[in-house]
C-alpha positions as CSV (number, residue, x, y, z in Angstrom):
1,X,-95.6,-14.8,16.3
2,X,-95.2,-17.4,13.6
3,X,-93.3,-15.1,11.4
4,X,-91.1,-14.1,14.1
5,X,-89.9,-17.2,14.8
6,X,-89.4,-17.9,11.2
7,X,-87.8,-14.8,10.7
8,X,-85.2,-15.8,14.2
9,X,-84.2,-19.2,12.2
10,X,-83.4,-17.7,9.1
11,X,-81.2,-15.1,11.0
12,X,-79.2,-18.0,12.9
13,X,-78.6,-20.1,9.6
14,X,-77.6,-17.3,8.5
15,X,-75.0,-16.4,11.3
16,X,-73.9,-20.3,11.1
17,X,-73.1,-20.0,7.6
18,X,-71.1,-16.4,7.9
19,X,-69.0,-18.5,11.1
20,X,-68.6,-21.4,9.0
21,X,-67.1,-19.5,6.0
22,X,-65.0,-17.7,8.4
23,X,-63.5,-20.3,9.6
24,X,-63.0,-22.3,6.2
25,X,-61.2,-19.2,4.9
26,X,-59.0,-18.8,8.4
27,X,-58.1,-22.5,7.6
28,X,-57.0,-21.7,3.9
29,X,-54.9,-19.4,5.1
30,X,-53.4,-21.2,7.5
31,X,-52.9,-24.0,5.5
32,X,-50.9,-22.3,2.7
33,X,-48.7,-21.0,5.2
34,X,-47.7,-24.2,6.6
35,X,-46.8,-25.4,3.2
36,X,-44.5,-22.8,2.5
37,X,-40.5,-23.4,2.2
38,X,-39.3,-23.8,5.9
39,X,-35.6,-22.7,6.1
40,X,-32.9,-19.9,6.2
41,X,-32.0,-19.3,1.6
42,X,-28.9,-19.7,1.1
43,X,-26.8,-20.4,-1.7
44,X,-24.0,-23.2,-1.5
45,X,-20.8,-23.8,-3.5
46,X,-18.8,-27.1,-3.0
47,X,-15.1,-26.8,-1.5
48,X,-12.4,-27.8,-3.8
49,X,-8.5,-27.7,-4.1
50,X,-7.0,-25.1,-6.5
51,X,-4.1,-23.1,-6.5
52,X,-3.9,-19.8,-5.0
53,X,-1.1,-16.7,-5.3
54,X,-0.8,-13.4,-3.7
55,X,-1.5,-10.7,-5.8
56,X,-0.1,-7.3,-4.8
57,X,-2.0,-4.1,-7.4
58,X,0.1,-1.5,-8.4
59,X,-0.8,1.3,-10.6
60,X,1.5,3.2,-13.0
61,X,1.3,4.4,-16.5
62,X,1.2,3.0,-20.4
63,X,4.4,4.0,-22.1
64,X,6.1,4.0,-25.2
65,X,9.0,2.2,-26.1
66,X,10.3,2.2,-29.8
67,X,14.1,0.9,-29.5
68,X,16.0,-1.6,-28.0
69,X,19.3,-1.8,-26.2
70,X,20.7,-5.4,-26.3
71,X,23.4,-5.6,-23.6
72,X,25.2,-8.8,-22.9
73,X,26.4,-8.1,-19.3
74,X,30.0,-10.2,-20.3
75,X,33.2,-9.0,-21.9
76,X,33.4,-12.0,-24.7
77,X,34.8,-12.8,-28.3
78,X,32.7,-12.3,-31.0
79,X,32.5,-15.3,-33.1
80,X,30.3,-14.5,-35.9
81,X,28.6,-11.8,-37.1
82,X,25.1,-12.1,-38.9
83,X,24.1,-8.7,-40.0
84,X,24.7,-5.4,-40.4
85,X,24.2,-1.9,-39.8
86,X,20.9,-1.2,-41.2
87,X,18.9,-4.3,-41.8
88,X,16.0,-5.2,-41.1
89,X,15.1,-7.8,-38.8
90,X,12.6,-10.2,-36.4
91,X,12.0,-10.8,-33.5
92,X,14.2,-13.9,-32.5
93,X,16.6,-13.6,-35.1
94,X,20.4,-14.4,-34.1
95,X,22.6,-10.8,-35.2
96,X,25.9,-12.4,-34.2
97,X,27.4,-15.4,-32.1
98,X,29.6,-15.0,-28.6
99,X,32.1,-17.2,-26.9
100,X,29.9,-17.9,-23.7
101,X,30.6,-21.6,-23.5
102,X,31.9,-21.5,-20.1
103,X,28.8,-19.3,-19.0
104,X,26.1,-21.0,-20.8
105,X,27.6,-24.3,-18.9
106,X,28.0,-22.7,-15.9
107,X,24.5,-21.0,-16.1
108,X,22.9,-25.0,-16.7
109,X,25.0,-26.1,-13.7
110,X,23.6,-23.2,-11.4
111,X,19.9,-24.1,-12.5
112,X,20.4,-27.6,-11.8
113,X,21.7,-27.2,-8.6
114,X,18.6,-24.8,-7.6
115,X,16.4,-26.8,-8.7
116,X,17.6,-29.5,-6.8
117,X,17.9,-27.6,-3.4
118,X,14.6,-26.5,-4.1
119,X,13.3,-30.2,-4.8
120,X,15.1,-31.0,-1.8
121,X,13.7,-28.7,0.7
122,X,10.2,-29.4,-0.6
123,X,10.8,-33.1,0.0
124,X,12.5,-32.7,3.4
125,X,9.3,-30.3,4.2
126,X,7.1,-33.2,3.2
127,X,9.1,-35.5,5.6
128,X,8.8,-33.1,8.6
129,X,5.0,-32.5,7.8
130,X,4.5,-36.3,8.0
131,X,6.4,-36.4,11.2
132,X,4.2,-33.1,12.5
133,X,1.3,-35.1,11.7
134,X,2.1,-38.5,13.9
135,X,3.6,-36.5,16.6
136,X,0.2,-34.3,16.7
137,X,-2.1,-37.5,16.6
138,X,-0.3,-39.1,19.7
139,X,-0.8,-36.0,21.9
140,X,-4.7,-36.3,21.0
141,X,-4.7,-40.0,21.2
142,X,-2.8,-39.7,25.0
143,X,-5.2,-37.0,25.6
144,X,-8.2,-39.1,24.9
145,X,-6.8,-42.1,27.1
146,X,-5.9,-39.9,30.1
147,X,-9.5,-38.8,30.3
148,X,-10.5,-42.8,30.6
149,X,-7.6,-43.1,33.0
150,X,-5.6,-45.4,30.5
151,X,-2.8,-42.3,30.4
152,X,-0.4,-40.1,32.5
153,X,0.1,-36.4,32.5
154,X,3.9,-37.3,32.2
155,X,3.0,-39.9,28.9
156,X,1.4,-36.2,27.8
157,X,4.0,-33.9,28.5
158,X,6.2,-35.9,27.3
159,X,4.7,-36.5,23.8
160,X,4.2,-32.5,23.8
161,X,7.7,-31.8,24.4
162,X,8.1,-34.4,21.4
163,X,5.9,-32.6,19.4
164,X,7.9,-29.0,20.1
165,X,11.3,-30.7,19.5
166,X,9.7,-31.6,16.1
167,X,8.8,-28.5,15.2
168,X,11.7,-26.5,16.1
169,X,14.0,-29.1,14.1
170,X,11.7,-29.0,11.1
171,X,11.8,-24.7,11.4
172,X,15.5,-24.9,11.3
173,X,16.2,-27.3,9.1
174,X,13.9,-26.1,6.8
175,X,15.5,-22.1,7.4
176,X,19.1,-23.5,6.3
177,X,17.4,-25.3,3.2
178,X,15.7,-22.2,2.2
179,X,18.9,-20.1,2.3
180,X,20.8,-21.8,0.5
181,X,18.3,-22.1,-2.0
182,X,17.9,-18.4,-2.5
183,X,21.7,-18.5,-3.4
184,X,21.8,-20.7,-5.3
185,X,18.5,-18.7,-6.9
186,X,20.6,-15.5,-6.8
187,X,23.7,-17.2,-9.1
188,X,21.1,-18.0,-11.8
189,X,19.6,-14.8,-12.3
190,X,22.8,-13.6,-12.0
191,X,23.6,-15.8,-14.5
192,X,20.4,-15.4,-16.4
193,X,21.1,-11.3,-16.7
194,X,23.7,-12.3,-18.8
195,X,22.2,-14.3,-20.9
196,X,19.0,-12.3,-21.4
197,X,19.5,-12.2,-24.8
198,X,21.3,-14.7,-25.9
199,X,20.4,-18.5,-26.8
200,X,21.6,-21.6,-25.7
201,X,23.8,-22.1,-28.7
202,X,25.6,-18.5,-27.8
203,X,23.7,-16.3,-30.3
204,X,22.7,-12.8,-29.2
205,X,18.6,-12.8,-30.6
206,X,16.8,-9.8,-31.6
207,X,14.1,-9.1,-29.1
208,X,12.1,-6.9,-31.4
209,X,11.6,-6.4,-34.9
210,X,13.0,-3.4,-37.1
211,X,16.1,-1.9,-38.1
212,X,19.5,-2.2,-37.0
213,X,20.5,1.1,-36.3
214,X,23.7,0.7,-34.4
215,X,26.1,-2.6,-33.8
216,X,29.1,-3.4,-31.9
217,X,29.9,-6.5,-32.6
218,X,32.8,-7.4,-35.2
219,X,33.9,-11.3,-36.2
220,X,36.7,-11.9,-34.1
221,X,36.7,-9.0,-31.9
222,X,35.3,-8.9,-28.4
223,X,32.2,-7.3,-27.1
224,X,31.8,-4.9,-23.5
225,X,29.6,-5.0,-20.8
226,X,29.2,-1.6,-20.5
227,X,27.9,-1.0,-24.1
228,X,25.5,-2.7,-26.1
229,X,26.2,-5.1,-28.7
230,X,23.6,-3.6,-31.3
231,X,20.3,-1.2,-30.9
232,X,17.2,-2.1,-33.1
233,X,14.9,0.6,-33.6
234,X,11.4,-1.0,-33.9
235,X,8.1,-0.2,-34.4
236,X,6.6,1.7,-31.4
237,X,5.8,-1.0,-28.2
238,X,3.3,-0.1,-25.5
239,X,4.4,-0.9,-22.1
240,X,3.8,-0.3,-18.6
241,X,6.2,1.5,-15.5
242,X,5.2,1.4,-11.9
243,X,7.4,1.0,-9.1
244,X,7.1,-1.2,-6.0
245,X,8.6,-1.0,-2.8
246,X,11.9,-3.0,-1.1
247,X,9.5,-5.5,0.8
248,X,8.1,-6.3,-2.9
249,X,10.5,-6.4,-5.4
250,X,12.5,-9.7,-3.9
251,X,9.9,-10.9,-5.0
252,X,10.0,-10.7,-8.3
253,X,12.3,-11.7,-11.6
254,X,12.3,-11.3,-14.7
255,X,9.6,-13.3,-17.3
256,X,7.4,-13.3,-14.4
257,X,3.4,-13.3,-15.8
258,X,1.4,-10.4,-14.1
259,X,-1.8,-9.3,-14.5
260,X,-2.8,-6.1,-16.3
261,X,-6.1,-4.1,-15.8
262,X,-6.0,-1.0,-18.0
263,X,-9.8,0.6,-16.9
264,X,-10.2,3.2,-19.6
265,X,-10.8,0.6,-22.3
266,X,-12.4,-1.9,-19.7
267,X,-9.4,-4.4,-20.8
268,X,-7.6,-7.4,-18.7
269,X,-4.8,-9.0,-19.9
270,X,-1.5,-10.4,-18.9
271,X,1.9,-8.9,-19.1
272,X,5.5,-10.0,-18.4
273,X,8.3,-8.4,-16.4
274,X,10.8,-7.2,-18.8
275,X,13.0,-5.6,-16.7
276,X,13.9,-4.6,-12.6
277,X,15.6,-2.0,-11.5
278,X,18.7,-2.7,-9.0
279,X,18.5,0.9,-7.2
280,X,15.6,2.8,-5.7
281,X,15.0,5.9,-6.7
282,X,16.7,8.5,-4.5
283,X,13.4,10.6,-4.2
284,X,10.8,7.8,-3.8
285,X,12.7,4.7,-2.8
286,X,10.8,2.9,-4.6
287,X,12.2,0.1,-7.6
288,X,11.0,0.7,-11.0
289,X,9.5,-1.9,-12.9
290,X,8.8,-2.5,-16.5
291,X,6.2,-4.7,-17.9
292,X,5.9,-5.4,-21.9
293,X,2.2,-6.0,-23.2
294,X,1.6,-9.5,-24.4
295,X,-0.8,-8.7,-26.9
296,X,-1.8,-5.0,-29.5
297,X,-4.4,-3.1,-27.4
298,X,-6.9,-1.0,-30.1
299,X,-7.0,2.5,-28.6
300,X,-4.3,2.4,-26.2
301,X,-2.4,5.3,-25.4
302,X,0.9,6.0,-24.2
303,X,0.2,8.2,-20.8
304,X,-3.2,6.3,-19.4
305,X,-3.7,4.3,-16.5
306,X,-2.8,0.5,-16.0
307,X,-2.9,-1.4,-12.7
308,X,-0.3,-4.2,-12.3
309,X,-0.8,-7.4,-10.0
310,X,2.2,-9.2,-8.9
311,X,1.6,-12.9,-8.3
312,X,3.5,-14.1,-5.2
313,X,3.7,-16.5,-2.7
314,X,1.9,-19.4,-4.8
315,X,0.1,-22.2,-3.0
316,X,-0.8,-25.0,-4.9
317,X,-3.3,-28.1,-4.0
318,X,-4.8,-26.1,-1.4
319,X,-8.7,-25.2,-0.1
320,X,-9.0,-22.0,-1.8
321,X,-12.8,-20.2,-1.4
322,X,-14.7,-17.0,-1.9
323,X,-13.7,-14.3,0.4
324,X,-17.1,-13.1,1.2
325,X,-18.2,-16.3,2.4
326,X,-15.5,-15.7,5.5
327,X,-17.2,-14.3,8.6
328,X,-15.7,-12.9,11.5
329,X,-16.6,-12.0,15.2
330,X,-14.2,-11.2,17.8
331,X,-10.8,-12.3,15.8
332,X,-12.1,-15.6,14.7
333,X,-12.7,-16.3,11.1
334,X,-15.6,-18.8,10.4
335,X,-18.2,-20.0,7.5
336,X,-21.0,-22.3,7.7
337,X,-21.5,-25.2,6.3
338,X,-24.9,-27.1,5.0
339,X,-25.1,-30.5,6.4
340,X,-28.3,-32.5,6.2
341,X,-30.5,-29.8,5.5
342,X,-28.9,-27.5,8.6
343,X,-26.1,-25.0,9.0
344,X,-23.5,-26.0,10.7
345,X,-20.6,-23.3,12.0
346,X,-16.7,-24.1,11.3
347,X,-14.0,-22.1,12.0
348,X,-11.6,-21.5,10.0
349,X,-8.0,-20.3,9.9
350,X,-6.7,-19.0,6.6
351,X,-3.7,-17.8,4.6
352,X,-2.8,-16.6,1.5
353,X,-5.1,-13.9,-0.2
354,X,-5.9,-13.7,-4.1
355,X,-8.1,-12.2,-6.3
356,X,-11.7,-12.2,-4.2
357,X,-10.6,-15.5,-2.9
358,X,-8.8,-17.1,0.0
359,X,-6.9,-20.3,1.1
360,X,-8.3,-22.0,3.9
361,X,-5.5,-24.0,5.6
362,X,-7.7,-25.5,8.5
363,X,-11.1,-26.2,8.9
364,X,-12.4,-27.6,5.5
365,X,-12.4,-30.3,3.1
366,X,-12.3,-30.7,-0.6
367,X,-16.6,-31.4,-0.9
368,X,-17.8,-29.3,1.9
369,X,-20.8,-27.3,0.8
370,X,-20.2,-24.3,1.3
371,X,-22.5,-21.4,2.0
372,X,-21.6,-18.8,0.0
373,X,-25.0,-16.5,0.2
374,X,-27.3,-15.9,3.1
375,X,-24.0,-16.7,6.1
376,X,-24.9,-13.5,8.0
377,X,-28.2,-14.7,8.7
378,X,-27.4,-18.2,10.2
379,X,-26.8,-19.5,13.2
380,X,-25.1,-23.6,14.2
381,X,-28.5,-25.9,13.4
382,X,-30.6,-24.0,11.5
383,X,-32.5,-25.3,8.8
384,X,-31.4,-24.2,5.7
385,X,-33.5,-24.0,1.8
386,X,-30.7,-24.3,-0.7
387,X,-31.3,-21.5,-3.9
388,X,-30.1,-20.8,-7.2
389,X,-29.0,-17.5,-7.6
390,X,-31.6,-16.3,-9.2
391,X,-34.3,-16.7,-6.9
């Protein structure tokens, strides 16, 4: 009987000390998991002002071009000549001089006057903007005192009616500055065609280098639109063709900077317009354009692949961001924001697009932090555990 009840309080301390372990190890457990990370991951970026410009790709095609037609689109007297048929010469050497006083002058007085009208209409947009701004800030101001009874509807609609008036004057002033801007933009690259090869002293310059293999121009004589004043046959250029449609190339001008992605050899680099075609083609209706290659590509071949991106429609000073930080749900744009250690939702409204970014024109500041990975699993308040990006 003895033994028994030995044997009962060995089995029970026994018991105790399985419950007791049991429960220590529950506790372990439980207390590693409440000292894990609390919070959504994300990764955050802060907001800042950049510049941002449209691009529009085109593909088209490396080609070969190994002479040059140098056309100055004036009938003029030849003043000097500097070469002859035959020579060799460089790249920005002058072949002969040309009476184009009165266009070279009339060319400088063109440009000043655009840039003027275009200094003007962003100064007078500047002044609207400002006006914009006050007139918006007393409809909120009057809207805050009607609800404390301090304002009328009338004071309201009133102050809205303001607000259109402003608007519509700044929309129509602004239209009228605009066009005559892009005239006086049209008369200097009207101008400028002309003078595409020549230098501000009058001298027709060699675009290329090579040989002079035919020349028009003779001291004295007088030199025709409609033929060109020499042809230099150089060593073979790469370039690239696309064409672009009417809505694009308005767009464009000549010694514009694009971008060129030519995939076969994995290269970027940048190109510049060299020339635009004034007529569609009668097939396609599309305007061919030709872009020079700013720099010798090893293993580039006349006949691949190039992809050309127009940059248009610049912004500059403006909240530019990732694109795939933008979220949208039933039309409205949005991105979250990390505030004290929570997310915190924001709308958005946005404008131009670039290159895997895009301008923000309401809705954030320059030194927001914004969340750039883990968005989609948020929601306004939630706690968030900032990450690099590699964990």
């Amino acid at each position: 009987m003895k033994q028994k009840r030995i044997f009962s309080l060995a089995l029970a301390a026994a018991l105790a000390l399985g419950l007791t372990a049991c429960q220590s190890g529950a506790g372990g457990s439980g207390s590693q998991g409440d000292n894990s990370p609390a919070g959504v991951a994300v990764q955050v970026q802060q907001v800042l002002s950049d510049t941002i410009s449209t691009e529009n790709k085109v593909s088209g095609r490396v080609v070969t071009d190994g002479q040059e037609s140098i056309f100055v689109t004036a009938n003029a007297q030849c003043l000097a000549v500097y070469v002859e048929t035959g020579d060799a010469v460089t790249a920005g050497q002058a072949l002969c001089a040309l009476d184009l006083a009165s266009t070279l002058s009339s060319y400088n007085a063109a440009n000043i006057s655009y840039t003027s009208a275009a200094q003007s209409c962003q100064d007078q947009a500047a002044i609207f903007d400002r006006q914009i701004a006050l007139a918006e800030k007393n409809v909120s101001d009057l809207k805050a005192l009607f609800e404390i009874g301090a304002a009328s509807q009338l004071e309201i609609d009133q102050a809205e009616l303001s607000l259109q008036t402003a608007l519509a004057q700044r929309n129509s002033t602004l239209a009228q500055l605009e066009a005559g801007m892009q005239s006086y933009k049209s008369n200097v690259e009207q101008l400028a065609a002309v003078l595409e090869h020549v230098d501000a002293k009058g001298n027709v310059i060699a675009p290329i280098s090579g040989t002079v293999i035919s020349l028009s121009a003779s001291e004295g004589g007088f030199i025709s639109a409609s033929a060109p004043v020499a042809v230099i046959d150089g060593v073979d250029r790469m370039e690239v063709a696309v064409s672009v449609s009417e809505a694009l190339v308005p767009k464009l001008s000549r010694g514009d900077e694009v971008d060129l992605s030519i995939s076969s050899l994995g290269v970027q680099t940048v190109g510049t317009i060299k020339s635009i075609d004034l007529a569609a083609s009668m097939q396609t209706k599309l305007y061919s354009v030709t872009v020079t290659i700013g720099e010798d590509i090893p293993g580039l071949l006349s006949g691949m692949f190039a992809d050309v991106s127009f940059r248009t429609d610049t912004s500059a000073n403006t909240i530019v961001i990732p694109t795939e930080a933008i979220l949208t749900s039933n039309g409205v744009q949005y991105v979250f924001v990390v505030e004290d250690g929570a997310a915190r939702y924001v709308e958005i409204a946005t404008g131009l697009t670039g290159n895997g970014v895009t301008e923000v024109t309401s809705g954030l500041k320059a030194g927001d932090m914004l969340v750039t990975v883990g968005q989609a699993y948020l929601s306004d308040g939630d706690p968030v555990r900032i990450v690099s990006g590699e964990d």
